[in-house]
SEFIVO-583984 format. One record per atom (N, C-alpha, C, O): atom name; x, y, z; residue in one letter. Coordinates in nm, 2 decimals, decimal comma, always signed. Layout:
CA_X_Y_Z_a
...
This chain:
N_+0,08_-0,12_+0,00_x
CA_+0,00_+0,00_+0,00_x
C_+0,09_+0,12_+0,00_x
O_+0,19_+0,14_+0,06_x
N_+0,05_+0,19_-0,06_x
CA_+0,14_+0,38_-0,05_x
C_+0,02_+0,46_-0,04_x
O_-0,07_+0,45_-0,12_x
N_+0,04_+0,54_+0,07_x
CA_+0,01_+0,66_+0,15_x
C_+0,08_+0,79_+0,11_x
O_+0,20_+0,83_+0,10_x
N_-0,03_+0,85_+0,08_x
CA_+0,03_+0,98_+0,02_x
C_-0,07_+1,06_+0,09_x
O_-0,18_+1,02_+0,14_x
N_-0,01_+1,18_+0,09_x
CA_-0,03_+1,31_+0,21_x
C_-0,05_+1,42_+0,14_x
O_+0,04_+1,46_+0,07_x
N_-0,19_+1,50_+0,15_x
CA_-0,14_+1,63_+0,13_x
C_-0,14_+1,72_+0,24_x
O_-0,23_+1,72_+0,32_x
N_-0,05_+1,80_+0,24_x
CA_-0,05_+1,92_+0,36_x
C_-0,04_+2,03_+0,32_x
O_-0,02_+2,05_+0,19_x
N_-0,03_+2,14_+0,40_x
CA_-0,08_+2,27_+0,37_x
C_-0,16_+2,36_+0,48_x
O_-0,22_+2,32_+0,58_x
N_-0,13_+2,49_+0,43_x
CA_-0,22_+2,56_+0,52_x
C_-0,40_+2,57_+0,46_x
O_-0,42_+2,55_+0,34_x
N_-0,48_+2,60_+0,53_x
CA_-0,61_+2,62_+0,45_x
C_-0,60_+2,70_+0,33_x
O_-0,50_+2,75_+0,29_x
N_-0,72_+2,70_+0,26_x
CA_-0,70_+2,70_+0,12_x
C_-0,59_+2,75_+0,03_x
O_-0,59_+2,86_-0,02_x
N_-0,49_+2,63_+0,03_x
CA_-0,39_+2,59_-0,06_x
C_-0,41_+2,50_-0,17_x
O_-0,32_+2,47_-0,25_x
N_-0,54_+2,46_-0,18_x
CA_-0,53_+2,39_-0,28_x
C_-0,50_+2,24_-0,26_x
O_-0,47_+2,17_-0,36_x
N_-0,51_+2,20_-0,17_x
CA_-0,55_+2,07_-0,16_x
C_-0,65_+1,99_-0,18_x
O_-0,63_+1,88_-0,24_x
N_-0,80_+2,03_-0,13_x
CA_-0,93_+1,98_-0,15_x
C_-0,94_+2,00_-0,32_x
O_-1,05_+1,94_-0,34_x
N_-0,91_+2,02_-0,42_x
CA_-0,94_+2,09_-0,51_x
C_-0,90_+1,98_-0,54_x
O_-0,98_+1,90_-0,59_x
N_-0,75_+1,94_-0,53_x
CA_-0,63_+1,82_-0,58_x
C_-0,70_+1,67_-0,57_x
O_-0,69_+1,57_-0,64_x
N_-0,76_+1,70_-0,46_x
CA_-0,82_+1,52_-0,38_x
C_-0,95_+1,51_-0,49_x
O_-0,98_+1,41_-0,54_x
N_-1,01_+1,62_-0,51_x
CA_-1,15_+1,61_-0,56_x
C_-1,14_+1,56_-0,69_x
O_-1,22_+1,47_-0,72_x
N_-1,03_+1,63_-0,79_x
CA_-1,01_+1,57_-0,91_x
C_-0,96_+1,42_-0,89_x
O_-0,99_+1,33_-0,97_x
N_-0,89_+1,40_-0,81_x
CA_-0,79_+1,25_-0,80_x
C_-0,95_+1,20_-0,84_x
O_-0,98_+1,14_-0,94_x
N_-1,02_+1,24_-0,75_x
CA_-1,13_+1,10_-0,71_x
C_-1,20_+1,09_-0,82_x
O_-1,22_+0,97_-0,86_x
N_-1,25_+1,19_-0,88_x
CA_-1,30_+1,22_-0,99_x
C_-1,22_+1,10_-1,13_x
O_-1,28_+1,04_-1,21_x
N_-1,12_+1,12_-1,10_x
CA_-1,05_+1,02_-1,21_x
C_-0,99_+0,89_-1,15_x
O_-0,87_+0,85_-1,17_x
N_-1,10_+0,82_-1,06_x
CA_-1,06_+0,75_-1,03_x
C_-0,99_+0,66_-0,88_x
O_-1,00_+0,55_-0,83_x
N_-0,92_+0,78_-0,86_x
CA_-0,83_+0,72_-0,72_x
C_-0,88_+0,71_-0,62_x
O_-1,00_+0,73_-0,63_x
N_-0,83_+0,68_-0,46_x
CA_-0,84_+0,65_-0,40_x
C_-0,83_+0,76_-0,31_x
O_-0,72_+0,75_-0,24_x
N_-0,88_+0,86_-0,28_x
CA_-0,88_+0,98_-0,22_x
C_-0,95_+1,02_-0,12_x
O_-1,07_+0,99_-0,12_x
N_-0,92_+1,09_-0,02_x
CA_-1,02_+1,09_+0,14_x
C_-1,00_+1,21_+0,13_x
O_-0,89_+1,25_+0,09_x
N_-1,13_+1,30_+0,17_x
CA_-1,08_+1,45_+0,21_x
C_-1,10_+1,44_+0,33_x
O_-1,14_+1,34_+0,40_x
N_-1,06_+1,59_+0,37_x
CA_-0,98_+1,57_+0,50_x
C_-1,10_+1,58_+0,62_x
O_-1,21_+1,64_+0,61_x
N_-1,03_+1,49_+0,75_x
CA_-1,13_+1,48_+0,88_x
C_-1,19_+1,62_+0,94_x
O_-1,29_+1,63_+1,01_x
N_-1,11_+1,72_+0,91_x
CA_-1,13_+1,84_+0,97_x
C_-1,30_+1,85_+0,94_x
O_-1,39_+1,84_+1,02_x
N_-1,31_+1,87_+0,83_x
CA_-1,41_+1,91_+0,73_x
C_-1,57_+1,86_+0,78_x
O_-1,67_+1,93_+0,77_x
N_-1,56_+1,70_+0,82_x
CA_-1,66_+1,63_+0,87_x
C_-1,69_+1,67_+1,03_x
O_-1,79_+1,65_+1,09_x
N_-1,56_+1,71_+1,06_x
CA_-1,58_+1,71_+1,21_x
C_-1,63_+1,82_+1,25_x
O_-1,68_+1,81_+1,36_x
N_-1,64_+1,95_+1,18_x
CA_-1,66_+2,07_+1,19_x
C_-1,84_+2,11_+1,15_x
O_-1,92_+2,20_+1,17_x
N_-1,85_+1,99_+1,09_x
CA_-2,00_+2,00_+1,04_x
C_-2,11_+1,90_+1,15_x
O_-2,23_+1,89_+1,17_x
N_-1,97_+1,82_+1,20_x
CA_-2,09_+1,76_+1,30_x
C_-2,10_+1,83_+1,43_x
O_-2,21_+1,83_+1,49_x
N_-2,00_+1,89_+1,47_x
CA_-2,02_+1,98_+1,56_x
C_-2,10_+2,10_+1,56_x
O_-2,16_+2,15_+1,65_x
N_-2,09_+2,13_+1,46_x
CA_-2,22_+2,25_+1,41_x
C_-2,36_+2,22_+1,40_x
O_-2,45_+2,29_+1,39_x
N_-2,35_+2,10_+1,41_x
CA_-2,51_+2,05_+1,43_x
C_-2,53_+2,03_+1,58_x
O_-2,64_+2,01_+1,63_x
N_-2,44_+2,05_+1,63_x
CA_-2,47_+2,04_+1,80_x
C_-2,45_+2,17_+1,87_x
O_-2,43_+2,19_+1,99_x
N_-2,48_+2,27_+1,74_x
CA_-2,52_+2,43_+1,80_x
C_-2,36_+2,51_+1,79_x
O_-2,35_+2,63_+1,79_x
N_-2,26_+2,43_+1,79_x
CA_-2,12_+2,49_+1,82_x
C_-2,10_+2,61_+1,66_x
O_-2,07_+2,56_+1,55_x
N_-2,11_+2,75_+1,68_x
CA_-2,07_+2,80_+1,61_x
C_-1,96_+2,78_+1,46_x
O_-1,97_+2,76_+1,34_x
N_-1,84_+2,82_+1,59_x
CA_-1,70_+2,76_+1,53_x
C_-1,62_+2,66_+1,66_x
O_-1,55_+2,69_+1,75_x
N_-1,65_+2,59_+1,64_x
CA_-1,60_+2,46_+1,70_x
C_-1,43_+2,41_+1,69_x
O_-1,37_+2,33_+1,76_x
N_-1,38_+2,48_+1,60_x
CA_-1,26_+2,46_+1,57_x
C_-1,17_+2,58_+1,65_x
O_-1,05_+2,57_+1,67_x
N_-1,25_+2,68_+1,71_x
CA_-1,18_+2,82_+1,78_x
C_-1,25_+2,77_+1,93_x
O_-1,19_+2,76_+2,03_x
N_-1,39_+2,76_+1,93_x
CA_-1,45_+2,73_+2,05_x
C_-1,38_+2,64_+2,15_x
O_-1,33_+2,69_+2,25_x
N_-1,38_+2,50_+2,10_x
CA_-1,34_+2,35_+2,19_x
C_-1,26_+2,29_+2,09_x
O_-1,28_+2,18_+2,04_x
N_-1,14_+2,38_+2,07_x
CA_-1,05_+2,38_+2,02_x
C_-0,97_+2,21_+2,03_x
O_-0,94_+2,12_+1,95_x
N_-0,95_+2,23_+2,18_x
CA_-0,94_+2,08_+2,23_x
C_-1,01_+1,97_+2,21_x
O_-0,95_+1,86_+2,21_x
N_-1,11_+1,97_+2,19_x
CA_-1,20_+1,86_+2,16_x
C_-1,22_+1,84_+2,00_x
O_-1,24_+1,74_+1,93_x
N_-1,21_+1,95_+1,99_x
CA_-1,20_+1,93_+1,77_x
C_-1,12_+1,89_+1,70_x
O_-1,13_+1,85_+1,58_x
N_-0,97_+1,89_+1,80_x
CA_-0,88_+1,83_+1,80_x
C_-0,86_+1,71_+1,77_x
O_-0,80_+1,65_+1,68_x
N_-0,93_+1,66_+1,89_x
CA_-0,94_+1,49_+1,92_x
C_-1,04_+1,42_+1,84_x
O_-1,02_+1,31_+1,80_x
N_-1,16_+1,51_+1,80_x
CA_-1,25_+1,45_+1,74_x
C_-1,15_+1,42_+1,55_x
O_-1,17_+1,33_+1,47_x
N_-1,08_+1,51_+1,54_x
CA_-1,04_+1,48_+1,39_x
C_-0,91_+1,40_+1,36_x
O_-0,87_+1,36_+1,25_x
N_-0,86_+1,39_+1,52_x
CA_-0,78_+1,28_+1,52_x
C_-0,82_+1,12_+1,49_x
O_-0,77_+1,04_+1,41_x
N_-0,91_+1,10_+1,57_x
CA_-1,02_+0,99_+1,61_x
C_-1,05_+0,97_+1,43_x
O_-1,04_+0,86_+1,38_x
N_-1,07_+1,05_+1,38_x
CA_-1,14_+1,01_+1,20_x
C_-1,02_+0,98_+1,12_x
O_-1,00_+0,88_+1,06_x
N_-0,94_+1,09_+1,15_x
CA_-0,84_+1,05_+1,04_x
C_-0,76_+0,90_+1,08_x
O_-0,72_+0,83_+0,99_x
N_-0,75_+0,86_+1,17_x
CA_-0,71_+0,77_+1,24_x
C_-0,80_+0,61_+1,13_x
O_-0,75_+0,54_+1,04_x
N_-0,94_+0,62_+1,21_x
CA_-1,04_+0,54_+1,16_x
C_-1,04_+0,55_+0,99_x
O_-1,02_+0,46_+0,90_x
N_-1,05_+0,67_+0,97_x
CA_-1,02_+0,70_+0,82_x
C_-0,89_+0,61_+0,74_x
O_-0,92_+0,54_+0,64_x
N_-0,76_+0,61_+0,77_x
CA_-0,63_+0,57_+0,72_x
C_-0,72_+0,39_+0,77_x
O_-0,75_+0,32_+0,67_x
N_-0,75_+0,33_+0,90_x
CA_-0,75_+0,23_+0,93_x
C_-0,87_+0,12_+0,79_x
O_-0,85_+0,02_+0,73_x
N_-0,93_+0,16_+0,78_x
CA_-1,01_+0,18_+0,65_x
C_-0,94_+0,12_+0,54_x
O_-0,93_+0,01_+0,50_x
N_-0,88_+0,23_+0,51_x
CA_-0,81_+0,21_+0,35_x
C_-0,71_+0,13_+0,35_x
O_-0,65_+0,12_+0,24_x
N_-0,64_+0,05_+0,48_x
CA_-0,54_-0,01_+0,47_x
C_-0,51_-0,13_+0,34_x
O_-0,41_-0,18_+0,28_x
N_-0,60_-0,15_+0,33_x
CA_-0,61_-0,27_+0,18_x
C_-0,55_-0,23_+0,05_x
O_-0,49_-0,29_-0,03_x
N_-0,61_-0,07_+0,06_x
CA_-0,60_-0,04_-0,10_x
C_-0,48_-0,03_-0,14_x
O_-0,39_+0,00_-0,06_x
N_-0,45_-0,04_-0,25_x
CA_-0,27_-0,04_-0,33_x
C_-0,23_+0,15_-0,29_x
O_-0,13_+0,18_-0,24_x
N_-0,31_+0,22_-0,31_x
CA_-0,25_+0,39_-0,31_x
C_-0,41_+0,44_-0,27_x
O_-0,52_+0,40_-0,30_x
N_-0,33_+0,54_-0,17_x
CA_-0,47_+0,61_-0,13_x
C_-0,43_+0,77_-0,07_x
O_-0,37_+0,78_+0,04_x
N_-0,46_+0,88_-0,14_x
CA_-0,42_+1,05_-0,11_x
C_-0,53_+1,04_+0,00_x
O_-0,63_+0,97_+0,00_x
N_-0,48_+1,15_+0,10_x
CA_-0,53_+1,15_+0,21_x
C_-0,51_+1,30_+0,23_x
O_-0,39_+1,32_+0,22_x
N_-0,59_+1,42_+0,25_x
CA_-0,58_+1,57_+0,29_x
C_-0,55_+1,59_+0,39_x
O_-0,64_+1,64_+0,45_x
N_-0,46_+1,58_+0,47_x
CA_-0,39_+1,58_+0,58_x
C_-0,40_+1,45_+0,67_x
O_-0,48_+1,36_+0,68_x
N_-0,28_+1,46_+0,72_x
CA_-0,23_+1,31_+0,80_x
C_-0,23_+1,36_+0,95_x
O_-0,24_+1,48_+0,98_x
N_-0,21_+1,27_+1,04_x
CA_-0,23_+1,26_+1,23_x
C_-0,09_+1,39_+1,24_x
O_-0,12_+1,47_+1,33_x
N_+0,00_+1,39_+1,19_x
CA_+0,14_+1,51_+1,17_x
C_+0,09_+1,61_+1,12_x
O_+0,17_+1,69_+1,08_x
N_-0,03_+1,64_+1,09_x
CA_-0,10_+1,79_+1,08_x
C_-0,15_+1,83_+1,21_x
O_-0,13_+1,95_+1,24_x
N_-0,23_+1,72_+1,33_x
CA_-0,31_+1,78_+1,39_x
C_-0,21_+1,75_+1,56_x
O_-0,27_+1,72_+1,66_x
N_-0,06_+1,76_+1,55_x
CA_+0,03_+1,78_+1,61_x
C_+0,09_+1,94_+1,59_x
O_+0,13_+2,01_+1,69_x
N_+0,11_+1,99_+1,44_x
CA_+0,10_+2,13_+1,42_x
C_-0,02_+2,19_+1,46_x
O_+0,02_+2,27_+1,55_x
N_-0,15_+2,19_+1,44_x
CA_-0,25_+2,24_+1,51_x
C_-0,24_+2,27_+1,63_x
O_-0,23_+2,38_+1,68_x
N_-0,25_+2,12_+1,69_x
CA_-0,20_+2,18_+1,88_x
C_-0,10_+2,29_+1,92_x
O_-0,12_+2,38_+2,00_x
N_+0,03_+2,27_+1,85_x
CA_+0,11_+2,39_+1,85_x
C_+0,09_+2,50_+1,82_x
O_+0,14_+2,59_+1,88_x
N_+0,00_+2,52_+1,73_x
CA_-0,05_+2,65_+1,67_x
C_-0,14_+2,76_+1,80_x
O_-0,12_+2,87_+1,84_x
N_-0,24_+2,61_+1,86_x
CA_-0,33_+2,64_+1,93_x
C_-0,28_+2,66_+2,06_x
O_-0,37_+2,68_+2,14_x
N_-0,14_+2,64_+2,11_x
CA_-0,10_+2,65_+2,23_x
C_-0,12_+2,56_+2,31_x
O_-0,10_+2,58_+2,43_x
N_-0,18_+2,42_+2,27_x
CA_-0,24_+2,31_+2,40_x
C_-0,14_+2,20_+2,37_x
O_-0,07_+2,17_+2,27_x
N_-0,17_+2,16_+2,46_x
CA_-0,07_+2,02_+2,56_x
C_-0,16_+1,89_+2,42_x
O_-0,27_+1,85_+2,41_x
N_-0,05_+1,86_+2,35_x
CA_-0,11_+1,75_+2,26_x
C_-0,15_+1,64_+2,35_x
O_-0,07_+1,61_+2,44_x
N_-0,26_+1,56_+2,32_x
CA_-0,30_+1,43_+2,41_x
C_-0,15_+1,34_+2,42_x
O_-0,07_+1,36_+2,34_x
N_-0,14_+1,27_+2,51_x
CA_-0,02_+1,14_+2,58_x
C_-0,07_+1,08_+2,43_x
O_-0,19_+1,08_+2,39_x
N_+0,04_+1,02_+2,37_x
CA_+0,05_+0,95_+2,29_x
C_+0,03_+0,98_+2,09_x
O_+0,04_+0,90_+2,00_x
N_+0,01_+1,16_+2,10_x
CA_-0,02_+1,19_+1,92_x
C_+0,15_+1,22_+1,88_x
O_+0,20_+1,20_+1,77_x
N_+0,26_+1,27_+2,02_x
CA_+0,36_+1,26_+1,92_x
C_+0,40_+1,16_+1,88_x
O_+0,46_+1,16_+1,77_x
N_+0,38_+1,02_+1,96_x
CA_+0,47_+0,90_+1,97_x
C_+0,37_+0,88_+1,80_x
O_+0,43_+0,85_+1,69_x
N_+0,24_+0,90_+1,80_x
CA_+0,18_+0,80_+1,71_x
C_+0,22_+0,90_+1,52_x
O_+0,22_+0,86_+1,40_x
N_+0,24_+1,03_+1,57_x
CA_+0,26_+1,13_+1,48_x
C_+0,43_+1,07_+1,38_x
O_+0,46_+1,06_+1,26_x
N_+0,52_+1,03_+1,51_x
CA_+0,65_+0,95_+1,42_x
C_+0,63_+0,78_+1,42_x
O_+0,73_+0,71_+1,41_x
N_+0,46_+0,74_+1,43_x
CA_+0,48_+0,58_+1,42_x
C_+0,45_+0,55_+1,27_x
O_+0,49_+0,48_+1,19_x
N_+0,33_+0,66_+1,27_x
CA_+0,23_+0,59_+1,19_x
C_+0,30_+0,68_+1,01_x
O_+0,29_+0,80_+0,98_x
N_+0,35_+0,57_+0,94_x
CA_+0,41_+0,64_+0,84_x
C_+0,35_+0,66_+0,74_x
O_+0,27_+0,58_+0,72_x
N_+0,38_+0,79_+0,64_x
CA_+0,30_+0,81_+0,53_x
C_+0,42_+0,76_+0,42_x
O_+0,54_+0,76_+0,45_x
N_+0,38_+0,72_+0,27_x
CA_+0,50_+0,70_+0,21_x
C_+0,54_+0,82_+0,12_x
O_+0,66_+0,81_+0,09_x
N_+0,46_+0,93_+0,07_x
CA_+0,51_+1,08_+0,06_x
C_+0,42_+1,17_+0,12_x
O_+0,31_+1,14_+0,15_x
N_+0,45_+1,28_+0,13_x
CA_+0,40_+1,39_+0,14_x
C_+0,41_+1,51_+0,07_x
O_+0,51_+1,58_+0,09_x
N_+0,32_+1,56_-0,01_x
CA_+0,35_+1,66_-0,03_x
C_+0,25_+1,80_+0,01_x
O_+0,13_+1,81_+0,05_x
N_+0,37_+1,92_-0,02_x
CA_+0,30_+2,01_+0,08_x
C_+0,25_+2,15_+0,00_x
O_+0,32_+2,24_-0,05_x
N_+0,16_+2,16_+0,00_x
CA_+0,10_+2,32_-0,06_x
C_+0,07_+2,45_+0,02_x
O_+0,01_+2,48_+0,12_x
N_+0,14_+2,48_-0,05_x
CA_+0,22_+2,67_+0,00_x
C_+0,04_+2,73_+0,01_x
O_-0,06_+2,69_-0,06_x
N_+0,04_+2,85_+0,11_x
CA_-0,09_+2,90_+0,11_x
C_-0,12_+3,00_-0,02_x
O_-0,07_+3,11_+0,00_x
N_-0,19_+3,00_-0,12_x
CA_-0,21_+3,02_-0,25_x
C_-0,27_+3,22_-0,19_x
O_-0,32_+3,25_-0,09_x
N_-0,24_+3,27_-0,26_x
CA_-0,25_+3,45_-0,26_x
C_-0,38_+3,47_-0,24_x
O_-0,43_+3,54_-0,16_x
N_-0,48_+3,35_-0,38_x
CA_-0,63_+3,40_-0,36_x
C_-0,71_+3,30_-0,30_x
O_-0,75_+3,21_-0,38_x
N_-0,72_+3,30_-0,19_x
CA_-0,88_+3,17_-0,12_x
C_-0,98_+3,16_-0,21_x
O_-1,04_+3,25_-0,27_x
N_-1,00_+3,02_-0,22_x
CA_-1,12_+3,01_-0,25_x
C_-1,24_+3,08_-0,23_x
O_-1,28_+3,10_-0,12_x
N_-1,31_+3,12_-0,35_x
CA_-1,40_+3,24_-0,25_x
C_-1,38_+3,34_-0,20_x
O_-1,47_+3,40_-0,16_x
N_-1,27_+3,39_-0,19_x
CA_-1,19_+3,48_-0,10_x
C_-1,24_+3,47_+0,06_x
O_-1,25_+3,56_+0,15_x
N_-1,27_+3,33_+0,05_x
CA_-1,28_+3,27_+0,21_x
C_-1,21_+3,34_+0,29_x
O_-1,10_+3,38_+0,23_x
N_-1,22_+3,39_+0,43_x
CA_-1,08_+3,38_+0,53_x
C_-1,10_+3,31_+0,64_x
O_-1,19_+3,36_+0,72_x
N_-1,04_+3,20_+0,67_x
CA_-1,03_+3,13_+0,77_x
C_-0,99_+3,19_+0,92_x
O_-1,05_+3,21_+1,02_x
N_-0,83_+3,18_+0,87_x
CA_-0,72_+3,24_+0,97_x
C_-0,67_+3,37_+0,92_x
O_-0,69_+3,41_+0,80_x
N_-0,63_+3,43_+0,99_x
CA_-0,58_+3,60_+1,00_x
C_-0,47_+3,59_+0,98_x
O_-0,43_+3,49_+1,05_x
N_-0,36_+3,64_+0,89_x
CA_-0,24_+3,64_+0,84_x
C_-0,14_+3,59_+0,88_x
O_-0,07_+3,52_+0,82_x
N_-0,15_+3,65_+1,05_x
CA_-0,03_+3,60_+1,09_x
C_-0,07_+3,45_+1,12_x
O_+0,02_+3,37_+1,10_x
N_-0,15_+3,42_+1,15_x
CA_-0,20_+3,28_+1,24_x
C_-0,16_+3,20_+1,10_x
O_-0,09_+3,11_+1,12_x
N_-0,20_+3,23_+0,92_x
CA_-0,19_+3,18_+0,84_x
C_-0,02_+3,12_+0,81_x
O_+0,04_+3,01_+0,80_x
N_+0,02_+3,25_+0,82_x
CA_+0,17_+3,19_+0,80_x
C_+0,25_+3,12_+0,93_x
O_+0,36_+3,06_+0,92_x
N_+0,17_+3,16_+1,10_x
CA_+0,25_+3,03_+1,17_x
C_+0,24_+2,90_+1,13_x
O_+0,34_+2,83_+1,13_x
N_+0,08_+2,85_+1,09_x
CA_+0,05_+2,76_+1,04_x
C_+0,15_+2,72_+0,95_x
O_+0,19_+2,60_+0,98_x
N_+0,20_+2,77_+0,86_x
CA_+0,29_+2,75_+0,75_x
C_+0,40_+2,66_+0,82_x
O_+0,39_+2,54_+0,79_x
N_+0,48_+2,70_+0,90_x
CA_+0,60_+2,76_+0,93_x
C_+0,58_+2,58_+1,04_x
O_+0,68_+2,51_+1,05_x
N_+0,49_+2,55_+1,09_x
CA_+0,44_+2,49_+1,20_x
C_+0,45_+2,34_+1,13_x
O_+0,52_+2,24_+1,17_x
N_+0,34_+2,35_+0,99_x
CA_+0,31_+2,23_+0,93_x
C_+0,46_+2,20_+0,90_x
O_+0,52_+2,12_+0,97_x
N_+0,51_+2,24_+0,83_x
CA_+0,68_+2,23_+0,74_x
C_+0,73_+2,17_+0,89_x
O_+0,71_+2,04_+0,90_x
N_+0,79_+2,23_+0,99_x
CA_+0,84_+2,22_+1,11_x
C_+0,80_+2,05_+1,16_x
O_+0,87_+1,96_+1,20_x
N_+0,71_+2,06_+1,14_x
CA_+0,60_+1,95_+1,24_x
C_+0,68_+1,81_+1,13_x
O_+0,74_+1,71_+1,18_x
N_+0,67_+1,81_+1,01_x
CA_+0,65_+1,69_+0,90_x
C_+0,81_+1,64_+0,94_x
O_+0,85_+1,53_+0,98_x
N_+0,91_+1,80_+0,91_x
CA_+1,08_+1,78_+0,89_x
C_+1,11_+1,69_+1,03_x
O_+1,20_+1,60_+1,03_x
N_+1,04_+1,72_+1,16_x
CA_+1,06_+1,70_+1,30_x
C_+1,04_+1,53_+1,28_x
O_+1,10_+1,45_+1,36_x
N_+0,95_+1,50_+1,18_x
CA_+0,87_+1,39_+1,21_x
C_+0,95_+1,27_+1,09_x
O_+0,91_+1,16_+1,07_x
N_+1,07_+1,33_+1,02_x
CA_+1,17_+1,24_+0,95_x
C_+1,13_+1,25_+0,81_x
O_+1,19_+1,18_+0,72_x
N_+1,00_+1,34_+0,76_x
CA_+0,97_+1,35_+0,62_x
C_+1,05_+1,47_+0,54_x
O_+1,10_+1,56_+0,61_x
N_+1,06_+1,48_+0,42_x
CA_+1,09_+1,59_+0,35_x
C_+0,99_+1,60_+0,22_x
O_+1,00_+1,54_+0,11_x
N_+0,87_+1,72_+0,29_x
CA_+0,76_+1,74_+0,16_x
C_+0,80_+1,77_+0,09_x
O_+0,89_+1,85_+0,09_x
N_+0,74_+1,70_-0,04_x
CA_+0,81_+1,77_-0,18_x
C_+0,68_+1,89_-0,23_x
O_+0,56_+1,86_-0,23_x
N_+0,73_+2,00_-0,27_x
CA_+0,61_+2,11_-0,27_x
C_+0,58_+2,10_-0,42_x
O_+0,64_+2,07_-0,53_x
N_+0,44_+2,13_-0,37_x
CA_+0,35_+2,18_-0,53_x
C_+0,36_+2,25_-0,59_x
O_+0,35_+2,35_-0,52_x
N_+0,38_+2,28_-0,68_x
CA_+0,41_+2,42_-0,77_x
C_+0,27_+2,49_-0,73_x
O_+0,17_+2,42_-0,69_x
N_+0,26_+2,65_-0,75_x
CA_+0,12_+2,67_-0,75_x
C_+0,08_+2,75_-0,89_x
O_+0,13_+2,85_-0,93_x
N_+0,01_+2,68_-0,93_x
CA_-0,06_+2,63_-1,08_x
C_-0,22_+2,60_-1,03_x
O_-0,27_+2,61_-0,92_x
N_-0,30_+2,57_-1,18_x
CA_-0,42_+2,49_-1,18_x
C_-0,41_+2,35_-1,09_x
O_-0,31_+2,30_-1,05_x
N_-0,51_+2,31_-1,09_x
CA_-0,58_+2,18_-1,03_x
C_-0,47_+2,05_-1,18_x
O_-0,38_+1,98_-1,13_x
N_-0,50_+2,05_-1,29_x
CA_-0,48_+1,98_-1,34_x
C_-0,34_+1,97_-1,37_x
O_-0,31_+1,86_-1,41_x
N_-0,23_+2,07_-1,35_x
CA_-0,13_+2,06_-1,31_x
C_-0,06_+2,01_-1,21_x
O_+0,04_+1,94_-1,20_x
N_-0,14_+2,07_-1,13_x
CA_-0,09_+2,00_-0,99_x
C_-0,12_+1,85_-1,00_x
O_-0,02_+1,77_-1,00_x
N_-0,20_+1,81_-1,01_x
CA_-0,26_+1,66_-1,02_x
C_-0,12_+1,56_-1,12_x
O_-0,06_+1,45_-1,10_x
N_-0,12_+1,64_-1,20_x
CA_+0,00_+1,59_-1,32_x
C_+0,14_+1,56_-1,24_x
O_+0,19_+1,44_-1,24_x
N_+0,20_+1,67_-1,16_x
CA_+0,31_+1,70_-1,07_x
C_+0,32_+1,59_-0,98_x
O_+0,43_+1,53_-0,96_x
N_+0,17_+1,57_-0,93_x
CA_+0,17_+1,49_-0,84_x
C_+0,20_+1,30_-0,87_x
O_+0,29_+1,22_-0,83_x
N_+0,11_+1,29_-0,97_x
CA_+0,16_+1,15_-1,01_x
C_+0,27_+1,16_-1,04_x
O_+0,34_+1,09_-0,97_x
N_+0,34_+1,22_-1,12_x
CA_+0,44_+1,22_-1,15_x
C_+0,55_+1,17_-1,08_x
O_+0,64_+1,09_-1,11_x
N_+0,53_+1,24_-0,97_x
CA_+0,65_+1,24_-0,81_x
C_+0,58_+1,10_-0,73_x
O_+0,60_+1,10_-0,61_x
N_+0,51_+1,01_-0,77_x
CA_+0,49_+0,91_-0,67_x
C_+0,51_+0,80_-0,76_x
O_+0,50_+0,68_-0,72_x
């Protein structure tokens, strides 16, 4: 099986990457954040991801976890962020990562990663995070992967179908 990673700060262009994979075929998971933020939102929580920061934490650990546990069969499977993203988060966020996400952060191996730079224009011209918070993130994810024995190979920033191309290419 090969495990491929994408990382990045919010909208860089990852979701976009996974959406076409799947679309043509592959084996693609978007990311736990995404589900976990919508189910907490059904339980009245605003922003859940700033709110119980802690707990949103754990809940998207718990998926991506169950998520990877899942796909272990398949020959290749892209994954929108891996358990070594939501060890950068906690850092970001200032909290004490749960007993056991660093140990599991350098167990559980991906076979590449690659990483997308945060793109000039958001989707939508969404804003998530506020500038600086955007580029600790940056600075955090990179930090968090190198710490963790990987070296992402980065995406050029281009279209969807470029990147996609880039990407096969390098695995």
């Amino acid at each position: 099986m090969t495990t491929i990673i994408f990382t990045g700060p919010p909208f860089s262009g990852k979701s976009s990457v996974i959406d076409r994979l799947k679309e043509q075929g592959y084996n693609a998971v978007p990311e736990s954040a995404r589900y976990v933020l919508d189910s907490l939102r059904s339980l009245r929580f605003k922003n859940p991801h700033k709110e119980k920061r802690d707990l949103f934490q754990r809940e998207v650990i718990t998926r991506q976890l169950s998520l990877e546990d899942q796909n272990q069969q398949a020959p290749l499977v892209f994954y929108d962020r891996g358990v070594v993203d939501n060890l950068a988060y906690y850092l970001l966020d200032g909290l004490e990562p749960p007993s056991g996400l660093v140990s599991l952060a350098n167990s559980r191996r991906y076979d590449v990663v690659f990483y997308f730079k945060s793109l000039e224009k958001s989707a939508g011209n969404r804003v998530v995070t506020d500038e600086e918070e955007k580029r600790a993130l940056e600075r955090l994810i990179k930090e968090t992967y190198l710490a963790c024995g990987y070296t992402p190979i980065e995406v050029p920033e281009t279209d969807v179908e470029t990147r996609v191309n880039f990407i096969l290419e390098h695995i």
